[in-house]
C-alpha positions, 0 to 999 in steps of 0.5 A: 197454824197448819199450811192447808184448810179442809174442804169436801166434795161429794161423789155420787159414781162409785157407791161402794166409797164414801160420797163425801171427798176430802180435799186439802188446800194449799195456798200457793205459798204452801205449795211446798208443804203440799207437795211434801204431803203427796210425797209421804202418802206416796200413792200409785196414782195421781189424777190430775186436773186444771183450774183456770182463771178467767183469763185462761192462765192456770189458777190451780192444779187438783191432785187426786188419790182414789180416797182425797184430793190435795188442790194446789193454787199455783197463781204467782208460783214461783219457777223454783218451786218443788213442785216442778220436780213432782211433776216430772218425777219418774216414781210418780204416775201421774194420770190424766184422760187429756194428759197431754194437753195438761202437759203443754199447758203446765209448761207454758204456763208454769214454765214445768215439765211434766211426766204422766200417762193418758188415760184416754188411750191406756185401754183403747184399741188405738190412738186414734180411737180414745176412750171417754171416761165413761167408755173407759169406766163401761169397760171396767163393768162399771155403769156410770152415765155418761152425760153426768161423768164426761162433761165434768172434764169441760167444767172449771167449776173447783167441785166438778175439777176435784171430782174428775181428777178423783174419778181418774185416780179411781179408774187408774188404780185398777190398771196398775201394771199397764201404768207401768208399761205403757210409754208416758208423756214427757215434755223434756223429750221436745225443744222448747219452742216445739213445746211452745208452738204445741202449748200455743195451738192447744191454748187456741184451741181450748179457748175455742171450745170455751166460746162455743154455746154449751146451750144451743135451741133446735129448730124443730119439724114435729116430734113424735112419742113412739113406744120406742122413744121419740122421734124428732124431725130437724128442719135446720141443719145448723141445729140439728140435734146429733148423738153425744156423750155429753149432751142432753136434751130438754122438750119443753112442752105446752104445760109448761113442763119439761122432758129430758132425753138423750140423742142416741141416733141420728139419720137424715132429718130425722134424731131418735131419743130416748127419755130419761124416765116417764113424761107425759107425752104432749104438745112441744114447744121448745126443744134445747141442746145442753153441753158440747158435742163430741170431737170431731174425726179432725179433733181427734187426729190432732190430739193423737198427733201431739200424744205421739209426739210427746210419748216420742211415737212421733216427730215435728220433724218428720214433716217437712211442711210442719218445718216450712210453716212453723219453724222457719229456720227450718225452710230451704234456703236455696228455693229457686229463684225462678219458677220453670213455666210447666206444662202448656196451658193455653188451653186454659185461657188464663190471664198473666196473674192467673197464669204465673200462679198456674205454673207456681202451683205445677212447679215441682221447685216450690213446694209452698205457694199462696194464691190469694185475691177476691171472689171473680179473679179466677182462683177457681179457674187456677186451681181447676187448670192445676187439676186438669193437668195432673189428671192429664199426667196421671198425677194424683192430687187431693183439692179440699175446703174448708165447706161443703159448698166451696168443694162443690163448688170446685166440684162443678168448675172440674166437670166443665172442663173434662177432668177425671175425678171423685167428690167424696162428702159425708152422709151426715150433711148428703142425706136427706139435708143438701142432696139438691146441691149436688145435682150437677156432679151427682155422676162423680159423688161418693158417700163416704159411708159407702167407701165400706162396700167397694172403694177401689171401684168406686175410686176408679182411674181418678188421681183426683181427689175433693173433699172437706179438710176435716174429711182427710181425718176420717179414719174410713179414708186410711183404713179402705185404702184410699190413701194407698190408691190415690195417694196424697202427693199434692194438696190444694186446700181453698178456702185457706184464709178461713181456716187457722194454722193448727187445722194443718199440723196433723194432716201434714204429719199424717201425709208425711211420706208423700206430700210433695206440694201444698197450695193454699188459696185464698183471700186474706181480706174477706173473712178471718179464721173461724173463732178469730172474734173469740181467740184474736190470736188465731191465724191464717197461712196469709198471716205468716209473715215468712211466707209473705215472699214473691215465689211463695204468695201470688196476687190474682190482680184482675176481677171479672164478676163485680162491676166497675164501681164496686171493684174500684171500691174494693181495690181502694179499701182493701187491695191497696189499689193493686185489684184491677176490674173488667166489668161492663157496667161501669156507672154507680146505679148498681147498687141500690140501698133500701131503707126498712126504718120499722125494722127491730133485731131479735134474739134467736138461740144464739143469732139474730132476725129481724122480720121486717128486713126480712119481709123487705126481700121477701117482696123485693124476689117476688115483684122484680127477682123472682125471674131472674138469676139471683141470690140472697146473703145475710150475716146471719144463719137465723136471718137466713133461715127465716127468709127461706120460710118465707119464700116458700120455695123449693130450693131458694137461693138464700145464704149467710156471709160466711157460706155463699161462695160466689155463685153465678147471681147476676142479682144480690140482695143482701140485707144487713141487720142493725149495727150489732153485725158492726159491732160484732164482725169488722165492716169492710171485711164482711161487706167484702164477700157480699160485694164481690160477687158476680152482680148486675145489681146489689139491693141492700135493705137496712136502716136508713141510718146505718 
């Protein structure tokens, strides 16, 4: 009885092959005989591509040669395997277009190393820059589309997973002698836990893009059939249809029928398609995004760093701050015991909590410091005294967030107080979406597509530098020579209980000749990182446990903007007691709860509404609000978008939980949908942004029986 069964898979890319594909399969028992079978056809090429099973472990590997594939089950493979001496054996070229995340992943999983060379950057211009299969096919000559070909790579459906490690050996075998050359992947170069704590992020990061809808409804103003295309006007940002090699697009329309289309252009509001041959130009009613949108400037630097430091073009060492935050034997032992009080700063009017992280986050002898507590404590305020000293010693200094709002935000708090800087945000959330936003520091906003034209003039005489985190990754920044005129030297990063660890790594390594200090600010008892619902094994710098040290970590114990009773009510929940509150209000009338018993949730894409609640604050602004400075929160971006319908106001003051950066509202109306939001999110948690703001007053609208 042979140790394999046959199958096929049918390939429609390249017509001069056949389209029926042989695949061999091998039970994990067999792997052996497998292996023993790759040895003897001994192609120049393998492809490679990863089966996972449900829970994320690897199920099976797809090994492939320009004319078959050889799937090996790999559940319960033993560690002395020959398959680990095939993987990491020099004479075979293995080849991958994400080869060094396959890497990780196989040694974390199956305990291998691994040898093999990324196709994604084998003919790429740089790293930075990694082509998609379809880029790399189109550079062959070859037209292959690329919404059909790049999204097998985020399939784990066994045909898609044969055909891509297919499609690779195709490509690869054209570029034999580059093969050769170029440096590989080797996962024997790094220690082991260098190689687990890379494998771990890779593991997070993937499990991430798993959790993100592959299918995602547009909220939609007109669309318009031109003979060029078709126009679509978006009215939500969150929805927004963008260009991207793996997504299409579906109009459906009145009649009932559908139009596909692909996203080629995006200005403003305003996206440009192109249909996938004739439709019937008409009325539509629904339009739907299909697949995952391309990486962003961020996710590309993180997967160069970790292929250069497995082709051995890059070291984990070479960053002192990835040393302090992932590997904590590494940290200096000898941090001064004291931090020396710096320059006067008495200007600021600080209190002793804000003050004693003040002179932390100057102190040239601590290079690590976390400053945390809830909205109203002053974190602001801190960081803004940190940046007006710098400015005032010509001390160039980055200050970034995770959101566009908390930068403006700092933006605004930096002007009142005289100091000398640029806010630099791209031109894809600017333009025609948040213009009004940035009113108050429109005299300091650069766009980030405008840096091309004279960005050492734009930049000036400011050491100061604000802009989003994932700003830092865009290549625009380092090819104009931002980064040699202000250089990155310090970096106060806001926002930071919100963002997971693996966010850092790159950035780290790519600042490592000049980063000097790190300040993080946040509040670990507001909202977790992004995705930590979905992958619970994401963390935030608060949550490492060798950082929790007195020189490092600074609580700002007193809050100004909630009043008494809902400071205390903070304080005892979450702060341990340790929150202190000055506040005029003092009694319990503050808040006030509004029962809308009619009230039903309702599905929208992939949030929720509910009308009633929302017709509820609707009447609550226009009879009592509507003079008065006030704000709107709600736990979700759909709720959110259909209260602003609504209000039919110019610019209503309406957010979702996450968003709402404590804004100067004496009045908050936050409106909790039923107890899916429960079920979903943790309670306190969540409550805790909406509450601790700057109130005189709090309505909550929701079921009475909540």
């Amino acid at each position: 009885m042979s140790g394999y069964s046959i199958g096929q898979f049918k390939q429609i890319f390249f017509p001069d092959s056949r389209p029926n594909v042989v695949v061999r399969r091998y039970a994990t028992k067999n792997v052996d005989d497998a292996v023993e079978y790759l040895r003897e056809i001994s192609p120049s090429v393998l492809g490679i591509s990863l089966h996972f099973s449900s829970q994320g472990s690897i199920k099976a590997i797809a090994f492939a040669t320009p004319t078959q594939v050889v799937w090996v089950s790999t559940e319960k493979l033993a560690p002395t395997s020959g398959l680990g001496t095939l993987l990491r054996d020099a004479s075979v070229r293995l080849a991958s277009f994400d080869m060094a995340q396959v890497a990780l992943l196989i040694y974390k999983d199956l305990g291998f190393h691994v040898r093999g060379v990324d196709m994604s950057t084998l003919i790429a211009p740089s790293t930075r820059a990694p082509f998609s299969p379809s880029t790399f096919a189109q550079k062959m000559g070859l037209a292959l589309p690329s919404h059909k070909l790049d999204v097998l790579w985020d399939s784990n459906e066994e045909q898609d997973i044969c055909c891509s490690a297919f499609l690779t050996a195709k490509l690869a075998q054209v570029y034999d002698s580059t093969i050769e050359w170029t440096p590989k992947v080797k996962t024997e170069i790094l220690e082991k836990k260098q190689l687990l704590c890379l494998a771990d992020i890779v593991t997070e990061r993937r499990q991430l893009k798993a959790a993100e809808p592959v299918r995602k409804q547009n909220d939609f103003a007109t669309v318009q059939f031109t003979k060029d295309g078709v126009l679509l006007q978006n009215s939500r940002y969150k929805t927004r249809v963008r260009r991207g090699e793996k997504t299409m697009v579906e109009m459906e329309m009145e009649d009932g029928s559908t139009i596909h289309a692909k996203a080629v252009a995006m200005k403003g509001r305003q996206t440009t398609l192109h249909m996938s041959g004739f439709g019937a130009p008409g009325a539509v009613s629904k339009v739907v995004v299909r697949g995952r949108e391309d990486l962003t400037c961020a996710e590309h630097a993180f997967n160069e760093f970790i292929l250069l430091v497995l082709t051995g073009q890059a070291s984990m060492d070479a960053s002192e701050f990835i040393c302090m935050l992932w590997f904590p034997e590494l940290l200096n032992p000898n941090v001064s015991s004291s931090v020396q009080s710096r320059p006067d700063l008495s200007w600021a009017n600080l209190n002793d909590s804000q003050r004693a992280a003040a002179n932390a986050v100057l102190s040239p002898e601590v290079p690590f410091c976390l400053v945390h507590g809830p909205p109203g404590t002053g974190k602001t305020t801190v960081i803004a005294a940190a940046a007006k000293t710098w400015d005032s010693l010509g001390q160039p200094a980055w200050i970034v967030a995770q959101s566009n709002v908390a930068v403006k935000n700092i933006a605004e708090a930096l002007v009142k107080r005289g100091v000398n800087f640029k806010l630099i945000v791209s031109k894809e959330f600017h333009f025609e979406w948040h213009e009004h936003i940035y009113e108050r520091v429109d005299d300091v906003l650069i766009r980030s597509d405008d840096l091309g034209e004279d960005g050492y003039r734009m930049i000036g005489e400011s050491a100061i530098i604000l802009c989003t985190l994932s700003m830092l990754s865009n290549p625009v920044l380092q090819e104009k020579g931002i980064y040699d005129q202000v250089p990155a030297e310090r970096l106060i990063i806001d926002e930071a209980s919100q963002i997971g660890l693996s966010e850092y790594m790159h950035v780290f390594h790519q600042f490592r000749d000049d980063l000097v200090k790190v300040c993080f600010f946040g509040d670990p008892c507001q909202l977790p990182p992004y995705g930590q619902e979905s992958v619970p094994s994401l963390k935030s710098v608060f949550q490492v446990k060798h950082l929790r040290k007195p020189l490092i970590q600074y609580l700002l114990d007193t809050q100004y903007r909630m009043p008494s009773p809902l400071g205390d009510f903070i304080s005892k929940e979450m702060y341990n007691r340790k929150l202190r509150s000055q506040h005029e209000i003092k009694g319990p009338s503050c808040v006030r709860f509004v029962d809308v018993y009619k009230g039903e949730e309702e599905k929208s894409g992939t949030s929720w509404v509910n009308q009633e609640e929302a017709r509820t604050i609707v009447h609550l602004v226009n009879n009592y609000y509507r003079l008065k400075d006030y704000a709107i929160i709600t736990p979700y971006d759909a709720q959110r978008n259909i209260i602003e319908k609504m209000l039919n106001m110019e610019t209503p003051k309406v957010y979702n939980v996450d968003s709402f950066q404590g804004l100067p509202s004496p009045c908050i109306s936050a409106p909790f949908t039923d107890s899916h939001f429960y079920k979903v999110m943790r309670p306190i948690t969540l409550l805790s942004p909406s509450l601790a703001q700057p109130v005189l007053a709090s309505c909550i609208p929701g079921r009475g029986s909540m």
